[in-house]
N, C-alpha and C positions, 0 to 999 in steps of 0.2 A: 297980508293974507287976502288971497282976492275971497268975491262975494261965493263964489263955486266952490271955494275950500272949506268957509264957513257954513255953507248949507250940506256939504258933505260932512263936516263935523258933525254937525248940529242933528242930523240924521243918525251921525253914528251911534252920538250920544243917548240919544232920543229910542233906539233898536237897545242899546246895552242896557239903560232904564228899563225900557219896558219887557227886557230878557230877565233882569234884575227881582220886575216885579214881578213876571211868571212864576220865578224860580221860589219866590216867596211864598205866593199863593201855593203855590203845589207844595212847599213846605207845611205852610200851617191848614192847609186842606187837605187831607192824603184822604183817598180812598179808604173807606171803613172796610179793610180786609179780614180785621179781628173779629168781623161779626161771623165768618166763617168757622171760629174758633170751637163755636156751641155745635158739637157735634154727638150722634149718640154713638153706644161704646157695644161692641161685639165680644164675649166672652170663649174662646173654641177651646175646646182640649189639647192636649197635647200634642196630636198631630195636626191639631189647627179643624177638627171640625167643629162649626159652630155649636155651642150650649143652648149659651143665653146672648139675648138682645135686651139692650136698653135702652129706651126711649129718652127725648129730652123733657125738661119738668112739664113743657105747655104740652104734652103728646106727640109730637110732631118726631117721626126718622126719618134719621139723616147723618151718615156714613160718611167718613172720611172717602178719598176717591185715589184711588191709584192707578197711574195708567199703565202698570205693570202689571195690574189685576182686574183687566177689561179686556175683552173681546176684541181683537183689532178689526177684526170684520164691522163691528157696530162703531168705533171710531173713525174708519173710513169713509163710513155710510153716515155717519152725522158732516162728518167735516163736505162729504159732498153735494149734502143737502142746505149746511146750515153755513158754511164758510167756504168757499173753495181755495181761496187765496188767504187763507188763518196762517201759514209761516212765511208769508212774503210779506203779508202790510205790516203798520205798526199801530195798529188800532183800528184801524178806520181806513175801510176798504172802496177808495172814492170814486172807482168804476163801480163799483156793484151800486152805491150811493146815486148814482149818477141815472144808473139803470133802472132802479128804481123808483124813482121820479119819473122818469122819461114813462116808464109803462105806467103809473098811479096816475099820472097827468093823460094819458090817450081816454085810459078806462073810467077815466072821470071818481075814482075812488082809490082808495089805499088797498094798494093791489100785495106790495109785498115794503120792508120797510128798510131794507138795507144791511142792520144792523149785522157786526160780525159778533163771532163769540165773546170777542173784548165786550163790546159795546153791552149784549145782553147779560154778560156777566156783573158788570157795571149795574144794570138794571136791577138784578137781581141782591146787589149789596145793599142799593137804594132805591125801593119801588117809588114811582112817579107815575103820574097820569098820561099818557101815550098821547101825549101833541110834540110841538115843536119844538119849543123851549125845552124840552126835556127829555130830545134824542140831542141835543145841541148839549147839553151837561153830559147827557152818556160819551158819546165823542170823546168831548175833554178825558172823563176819568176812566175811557179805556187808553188813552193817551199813557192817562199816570199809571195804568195797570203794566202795561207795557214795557213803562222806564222803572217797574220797578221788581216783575216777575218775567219769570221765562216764561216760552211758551207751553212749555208742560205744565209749568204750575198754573198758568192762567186756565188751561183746560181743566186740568184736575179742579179748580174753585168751580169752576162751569159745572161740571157732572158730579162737586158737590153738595149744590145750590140749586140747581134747577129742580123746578117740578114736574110732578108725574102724579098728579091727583092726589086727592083724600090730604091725607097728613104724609105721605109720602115726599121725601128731596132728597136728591142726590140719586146716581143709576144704581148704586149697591143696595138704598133702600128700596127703589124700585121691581129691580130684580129681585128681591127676596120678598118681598110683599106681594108682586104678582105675580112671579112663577116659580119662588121657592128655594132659588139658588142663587149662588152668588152669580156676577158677570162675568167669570172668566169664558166661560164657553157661552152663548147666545144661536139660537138657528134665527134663519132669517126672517119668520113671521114674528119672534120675538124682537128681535131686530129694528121691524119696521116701525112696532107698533112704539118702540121708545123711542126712536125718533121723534116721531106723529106728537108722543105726548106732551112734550114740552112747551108745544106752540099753543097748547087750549086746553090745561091739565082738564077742570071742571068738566068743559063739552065732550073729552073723548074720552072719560073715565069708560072702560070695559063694563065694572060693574054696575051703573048707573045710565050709563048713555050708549048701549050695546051698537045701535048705527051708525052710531056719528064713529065712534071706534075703529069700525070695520073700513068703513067711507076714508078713514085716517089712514088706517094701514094701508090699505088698498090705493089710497094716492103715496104714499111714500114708496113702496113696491113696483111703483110703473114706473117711476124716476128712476130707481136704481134698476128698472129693466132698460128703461134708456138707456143708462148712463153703459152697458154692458156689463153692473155688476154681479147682477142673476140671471137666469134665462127664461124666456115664455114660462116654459113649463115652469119653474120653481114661483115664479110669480101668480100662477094660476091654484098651486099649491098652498099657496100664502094668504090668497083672497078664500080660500077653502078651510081652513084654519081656525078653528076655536078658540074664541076668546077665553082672556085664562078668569082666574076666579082670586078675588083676595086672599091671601097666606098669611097663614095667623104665622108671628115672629118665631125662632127658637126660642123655647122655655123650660130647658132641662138643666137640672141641678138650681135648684133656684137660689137655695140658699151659697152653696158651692160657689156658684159664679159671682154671686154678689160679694165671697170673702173676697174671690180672688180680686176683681176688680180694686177692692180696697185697697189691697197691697199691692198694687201695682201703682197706684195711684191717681186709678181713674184710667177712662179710654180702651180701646182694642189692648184684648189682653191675652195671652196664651197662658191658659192655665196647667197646672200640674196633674188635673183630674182627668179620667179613662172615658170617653163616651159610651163604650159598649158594657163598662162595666159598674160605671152609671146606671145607664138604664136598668141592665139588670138589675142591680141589687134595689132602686126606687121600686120595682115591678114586685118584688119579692118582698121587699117592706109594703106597701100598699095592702099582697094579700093580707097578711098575719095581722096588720091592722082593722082590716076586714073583718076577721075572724074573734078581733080583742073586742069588739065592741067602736059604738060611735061616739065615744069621748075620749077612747084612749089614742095616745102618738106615740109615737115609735122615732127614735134620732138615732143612727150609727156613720161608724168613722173607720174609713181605714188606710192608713198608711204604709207607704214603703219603707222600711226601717233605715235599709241603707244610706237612702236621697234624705229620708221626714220630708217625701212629697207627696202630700196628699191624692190618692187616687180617685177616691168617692168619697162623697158626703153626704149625708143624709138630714137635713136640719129638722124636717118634721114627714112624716107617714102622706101630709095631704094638706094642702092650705086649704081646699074645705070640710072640714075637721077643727073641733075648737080647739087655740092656739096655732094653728095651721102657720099662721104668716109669720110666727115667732122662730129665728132661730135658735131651735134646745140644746143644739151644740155647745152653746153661748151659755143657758144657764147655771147658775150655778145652785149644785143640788146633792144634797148628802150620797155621798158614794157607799154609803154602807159597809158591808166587807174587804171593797175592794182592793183596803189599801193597806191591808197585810201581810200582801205579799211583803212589801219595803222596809215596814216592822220586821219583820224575819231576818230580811237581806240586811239592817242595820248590824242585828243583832249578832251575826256571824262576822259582819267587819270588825266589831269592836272584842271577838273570840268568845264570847261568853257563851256561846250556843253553837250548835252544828244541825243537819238536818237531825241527826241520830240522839240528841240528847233530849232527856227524858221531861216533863214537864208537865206541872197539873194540872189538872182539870178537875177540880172541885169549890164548892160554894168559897167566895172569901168578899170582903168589902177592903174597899181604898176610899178609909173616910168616909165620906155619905155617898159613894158608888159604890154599887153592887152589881157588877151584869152576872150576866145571864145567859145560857145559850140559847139558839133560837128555838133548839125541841126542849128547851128547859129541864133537859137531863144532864147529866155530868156522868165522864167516863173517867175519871183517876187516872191514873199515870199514863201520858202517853208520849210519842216522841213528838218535834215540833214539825216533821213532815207530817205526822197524822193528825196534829189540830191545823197545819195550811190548807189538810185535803180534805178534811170535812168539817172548815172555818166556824173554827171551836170558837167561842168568845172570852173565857177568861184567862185560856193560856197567851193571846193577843195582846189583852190588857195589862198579862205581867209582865211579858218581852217589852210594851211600850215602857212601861212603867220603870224599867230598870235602864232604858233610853232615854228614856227624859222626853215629856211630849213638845215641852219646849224645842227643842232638839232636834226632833223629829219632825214639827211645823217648822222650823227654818231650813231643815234640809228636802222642806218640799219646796220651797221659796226659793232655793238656790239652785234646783230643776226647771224651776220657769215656771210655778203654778204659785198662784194666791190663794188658801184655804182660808175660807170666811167662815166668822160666827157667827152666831146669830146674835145680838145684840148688842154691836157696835165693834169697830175694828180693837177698841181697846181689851176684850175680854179675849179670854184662854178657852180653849176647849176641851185642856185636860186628857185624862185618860181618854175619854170620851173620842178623840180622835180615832183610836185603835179600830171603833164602830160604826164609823160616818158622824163622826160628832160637828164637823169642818165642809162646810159648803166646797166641791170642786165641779166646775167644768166636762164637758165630755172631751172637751177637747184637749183641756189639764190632765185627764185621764190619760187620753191617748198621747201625750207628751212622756207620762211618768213609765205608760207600756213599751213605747218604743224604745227610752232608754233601756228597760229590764231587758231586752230582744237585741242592746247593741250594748251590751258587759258592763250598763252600769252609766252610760255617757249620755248624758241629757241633751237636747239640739231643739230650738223650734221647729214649727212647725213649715214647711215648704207650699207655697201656694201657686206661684206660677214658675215657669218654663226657665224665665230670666232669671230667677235667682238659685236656679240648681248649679251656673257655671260656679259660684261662690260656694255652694254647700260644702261640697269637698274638703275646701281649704279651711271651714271651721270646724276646733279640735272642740269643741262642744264644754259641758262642766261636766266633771265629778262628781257621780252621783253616789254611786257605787261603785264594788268594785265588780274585777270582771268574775272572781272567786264565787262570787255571795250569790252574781245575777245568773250565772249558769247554773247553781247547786239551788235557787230556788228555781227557776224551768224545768227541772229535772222534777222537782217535784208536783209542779201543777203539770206535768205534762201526764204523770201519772193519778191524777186525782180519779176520783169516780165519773165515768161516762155519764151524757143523758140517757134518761132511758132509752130502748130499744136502740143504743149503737154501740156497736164495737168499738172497744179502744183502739184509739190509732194504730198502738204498738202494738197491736196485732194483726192489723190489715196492711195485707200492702199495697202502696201507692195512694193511701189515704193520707191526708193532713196529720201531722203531728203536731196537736196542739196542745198548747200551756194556757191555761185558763182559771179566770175565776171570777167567780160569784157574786154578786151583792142586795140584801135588800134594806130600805131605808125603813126608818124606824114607823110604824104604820101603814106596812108596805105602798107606803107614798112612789116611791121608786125603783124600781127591778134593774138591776146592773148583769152586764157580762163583761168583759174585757179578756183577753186573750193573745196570745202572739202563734201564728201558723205559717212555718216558712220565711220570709222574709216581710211578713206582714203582721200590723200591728192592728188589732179589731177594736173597736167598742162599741156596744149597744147597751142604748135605753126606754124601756118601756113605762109608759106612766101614762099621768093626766098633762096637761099644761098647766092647768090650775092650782098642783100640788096636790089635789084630793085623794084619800088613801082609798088600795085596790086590796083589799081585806082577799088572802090567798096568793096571791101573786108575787111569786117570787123572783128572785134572778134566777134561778134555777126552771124553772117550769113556765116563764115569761119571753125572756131574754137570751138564756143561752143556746134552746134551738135556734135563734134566728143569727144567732153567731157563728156555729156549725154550719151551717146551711150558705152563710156566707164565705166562710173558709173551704166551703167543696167548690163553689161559681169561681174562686178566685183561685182557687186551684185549677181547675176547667181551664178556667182561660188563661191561664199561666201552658196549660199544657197547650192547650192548644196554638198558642203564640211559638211555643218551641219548634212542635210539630211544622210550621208554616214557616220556621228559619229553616228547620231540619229539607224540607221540598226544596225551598231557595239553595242550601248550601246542595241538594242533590242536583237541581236543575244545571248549574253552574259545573259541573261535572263535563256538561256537554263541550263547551267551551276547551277549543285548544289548549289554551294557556291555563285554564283552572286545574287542568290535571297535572301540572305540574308543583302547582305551591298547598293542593287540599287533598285530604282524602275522607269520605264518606262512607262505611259499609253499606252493602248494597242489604237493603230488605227485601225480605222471600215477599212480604204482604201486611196488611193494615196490623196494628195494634191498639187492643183496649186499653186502653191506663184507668180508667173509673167506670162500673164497677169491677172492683177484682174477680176473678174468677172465682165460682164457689161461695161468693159471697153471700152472708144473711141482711136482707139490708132492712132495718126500718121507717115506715111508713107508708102503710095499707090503710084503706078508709076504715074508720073504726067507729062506731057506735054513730053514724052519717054523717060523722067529722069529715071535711075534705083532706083526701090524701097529702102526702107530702111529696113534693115533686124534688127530682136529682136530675143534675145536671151532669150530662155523660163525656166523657174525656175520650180521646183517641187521636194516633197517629199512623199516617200514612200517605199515599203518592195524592197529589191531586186533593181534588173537592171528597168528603167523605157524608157519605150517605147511611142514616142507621134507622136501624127496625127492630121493632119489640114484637116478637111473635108472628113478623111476619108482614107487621102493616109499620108505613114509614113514621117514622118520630114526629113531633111537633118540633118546630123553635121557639125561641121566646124574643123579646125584643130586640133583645143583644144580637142574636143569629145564632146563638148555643142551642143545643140540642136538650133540651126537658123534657124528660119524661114523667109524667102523674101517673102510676100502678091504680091499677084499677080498684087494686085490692089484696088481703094475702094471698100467698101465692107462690108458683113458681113460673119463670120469665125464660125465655129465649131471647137474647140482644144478639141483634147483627150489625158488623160492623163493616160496608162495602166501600172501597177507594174509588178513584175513576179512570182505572188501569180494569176494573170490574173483579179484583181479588178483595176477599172476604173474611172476616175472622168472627168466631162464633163463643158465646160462653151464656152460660144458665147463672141467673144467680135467683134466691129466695125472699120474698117482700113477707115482713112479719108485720103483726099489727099493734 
């Protein structure tokens, strides 16, 4: 072998080694990507509009980043500020590098520094002090970023990571922190200014450093008027332009969003809950908690039966309000009356009772219990629909008592709820159960109401989006049957009204509710529960503390603000039909839709709530503030309404509220935006 084949060897060797050793190094050194991993979690409703925001544990947001979910106009305008050639190199862009120098070397300072999105992304996995030695490692591990992500993914880490002032990272956080919206859409003063930020978050924060801001945007804006990607004018537009202002995060549904996220398992989660109907009903708990005083809270639930996907939640009245932060959904707290309806329902599985059979109501003891009713009168023989409708207490205790309470707490266990005692899991609660003697949940609650609303068939509870493809295909447990769960609905449906409101079953187009009662021993806790429609309700008024509200019943506490729940979710039940009903008429127009639909044409608007003629209560009564109703209708188009005259209010949701003045009688107008009209009087009692 001559010396030329040896030195060619000997070099080969020497290139394969030292390929050998690269490949090592890049092995047992990879770029810390996993630090990208800490990211915070966005909670949206069901159709994906955001809730709730979660920050990470040090305060700092920072949003996963999707480039399917960005503005292309702002990633054109970064890439042709910040990289020009980001899909042609493979890290390290060594014209730009080149050019760089060459101008920092004339100007006698560090004019601009070369680095592509690799390289600064690189920086930003591993902050280093900005000399030489330490764009010389960036280099390398945009190298490794390169051999080991695409170039989507390398941007998306980019516009996860980067800053934009305060505790703001990543453009989603950005965008929502300072101007309130996600990035899909961006105008070009927004545009520039997130450009701008990245390169000096601190110096050109808006809120803190208003010139230097403007001087940012305004140099990113003449670039992009160079480059031809806006015109004079919109760049003059742009330098004119208002800086925006810090955005406090979404924070609706607080405890809501927080279940959901849990059951998803963490991260960006599409939850099962209604934002419009949300708001609403938080707005409507917040009054009536207003109105209870400044230590009481308020917790309600309401579910779709069909799904058991949670639409609204309500964990507490007000986190500032004592207990506020506590979710009461969660506690567990004597349900009082509430749970014989299921006493009843047992009792008829096992034939020994019917609604029609007789039962009595007078003094007796079981051993050392004696209850009691809560008026502490006794009415003698009555059937067992009229102690469920005016929740007798010792015809309860005999139907348990011939169930077996044993029996009857394991066939609440086998529905998915844990009934606690008070004094260690090992004790019994006895008759005692028939009366809240058994620690439940509101949320146990509303587990045991939805089964009663679906014949009897237990199912958890539904929290996000993802898991309703599965719901379906679970046949649930046996709880009941469907015999027991309908002939008890029939009978809470007919129970006694609250005061001042007509029974369902005699209004039409009103809620037909099944409902009932509860108060805990001390009037510690005021219950309502109910089913209206395909919805399954619960509310609870109390203290947080457990302290007793001496008067306070579930009747005169709790079940107005269930009613009043069950109209809003009626409303917007109707009014979601109504806005299919336009869709399916719009669609009309369409050549081909008139071949596979038909729709009857309407003369003009229609009221659905209040009925015509209707008596309705709540009028301001002894400078009690009125009680507001939320008005239902359909028709073409946007619908416009007026009470006497003058146009309605909305409330958060965008539903129409109306608060009466006072007794009364009302003119409602109901106008479409075809400009037809429909009119009805109804009467406000007090």
């Amino acid at each position: 072998m001559s010396l030329k084949q040896l030195n060619l060897r000997r070099s080969a060797l020497a290139a394969a080694a030292a390929l050998i050793v690269l490949i090592g190094l890049d092995w047992a050194f990879p770029p810390p990507i996993a630090k990208a991993a800490a990211r915070s979690a966005m909670v949206t409703d069901r159709t994906g509009k955001p809730l709730r925001a979660f920050a990470l544990p040090d305060g700092r947001w920072r949003f996963q980043a999707r480039l399917d979910e960005v503005d292309p106009l702002f990633l054109d305008a970064l890439l042709m500020i910040e990289d020009k050639r980001f899909y042609r190199h493979a890290g390290v862009d060594w014209l730009a590098m080149i050019r760089a120098a060459a101008t920092s070397a004339r100007a006698g300072h560090i004019v601009s520094g070369g680095s592509t999105i690799s390289m600064q992304t690189a920086r930003l996995l591993e902050p280093r002090p900005r000399n030489i030695p330490a764009k010389l490692i960036e280099m390398v591990r945009a190298t490794q970023l390169e051999r080991r992500l695409s170039k989507t993914e390398i941007l998306e880490l980019y516009l996860t990571l980067a800053p934009y002032g305060g505790n703001l990272e990543g453009i989603r956080a950005a965008s929502l922190g300072w101007f309130g919206h996600e990035p899909t859409t961006l105008t070009d003063d927004e545009i520039a200014l997130l450009v701008a930020l990245p390169q000096s978050p601190e110096m050109r924060r808006p809120d803190r450093r208003p010139d230097r801001a403007r001087k940012a945007r305004a140099f990113i804006a003449a670039k992009l008027e160079q480059a031809g990607v806006i015109t004079p004018r919109r760049q003059t537009e742009i330098n004119m332009a208002s800086l925006p202002e810090r955005q406090i995060f979404p924070a609706q549904s607080w405890h809501g969003a927080a279940q959901a996220r849990l059951s998803a398992g963490g991260g960006d989660t599409r939850s099962t809950l209604d934002a419009g109907l949300q708001a609403d009903l938080e707005g409507l708990i917040r009054a009536h908690a207003d109105l209870a005083g400044d230590r009481v809270q308020i917790a309600a639930m309401l579910v779709d039966i069909p799904s058991r996907a949670v639409r609204a939640m309500i964990g507490s009245a007000s986190r500032a309000r004592d207990g506020g932060w506590i979710d009461l959904t969660r506690a567990k707290r004597s349900p009082g009356s509430t749970l014989k309806p299921f006493i009843y329902a047992m009792s008829f599985d096992d034939g020994f009772a019917a609604p029609g059979t007789v039962i009595s109501d007078l003094p007796k003891r079981f051993a050392a219990y004696q209850p009691e009713n809560f008026d502490r009168s006794f009415r003698g023989d009555v059937t067992i629909a009229e102690a469920l409708q005016h929740s007798l207490n010792v015809p309860a205790v005999l139907a348990l008592d011939r169930i077996g309470p044993e029996r009857f707490a394991a066939q609440l266990r086998v529905a998915g709820t844990m009934p606690s005692v008070q004094g260690g899991a090992g004790r019994e609660a006895g008759l005692a159960l028939a009366l809240g003697g058994a620690g439940l949940s509101l949320r146990e609650l509303a587990v045991l109401y939805a089964a009663l609303g679906d014949g009897g068939v237990a199912k958890p509870l539904i929290w996000n989006e993802d898991q309703l493809a599965d719901a379906g295909a679970r046949s649930g447990q046996r709880f009941l049957s469907a015999v027991s769960s309908d002939a008890i609905l029939k009978i809470l449906r007919e129970a006694p009204s609250p005061a001042g409101r007509i029974p369902g079953r005699l209004t039409r187009n009103a809620p037909q509710i099944a409902f009932k009662t509860g108060t805990s021993y001390g009037f510690r806790d005021a219950w309502a529960a109910g089913i209206s429609g395909d919805s399954a309700i619960i509310v609870w008024v109390g203290r947080a503390d457990g302290a007793p509200r001496p008067g306070h019943t579930g009747r005169s506490a709790a079940l107005p603000i269930l009613f009043e729940i069950a109209d809003r979710a009626a409303a917007r039940l109707a009014a979601e039909d109504a806005n299919a009903d336009r869709i399916r008429a719009d669609s009309r127009h369409s050549p081909t839709a008139a071949l596979v639909s038909f729709t009857p044409h309407r003369t003009g608007p229609e009221i659905l709530f209040p009925p015509k003629n209707a008596e309705l209560w709540g009028g301001s009564v002894d400078g009690q503030p009125a009680r507001g109703f939320v008005l239902a209708g359909r028709g073409e188009g946007i619908l416009t309404w007026y009470i006497d005259g003058v146009p309605c209010p909305v409330d958060a949701g965008g539903l129409p509220l109306w608060t009466p003045d006072g007794p009364g009688f009302y003119t409602l107008t109901l106008v479409d935006e075809g400009g037809q009209s429909a009119r009805l009087e109804v009467r406000v009692i007090g």
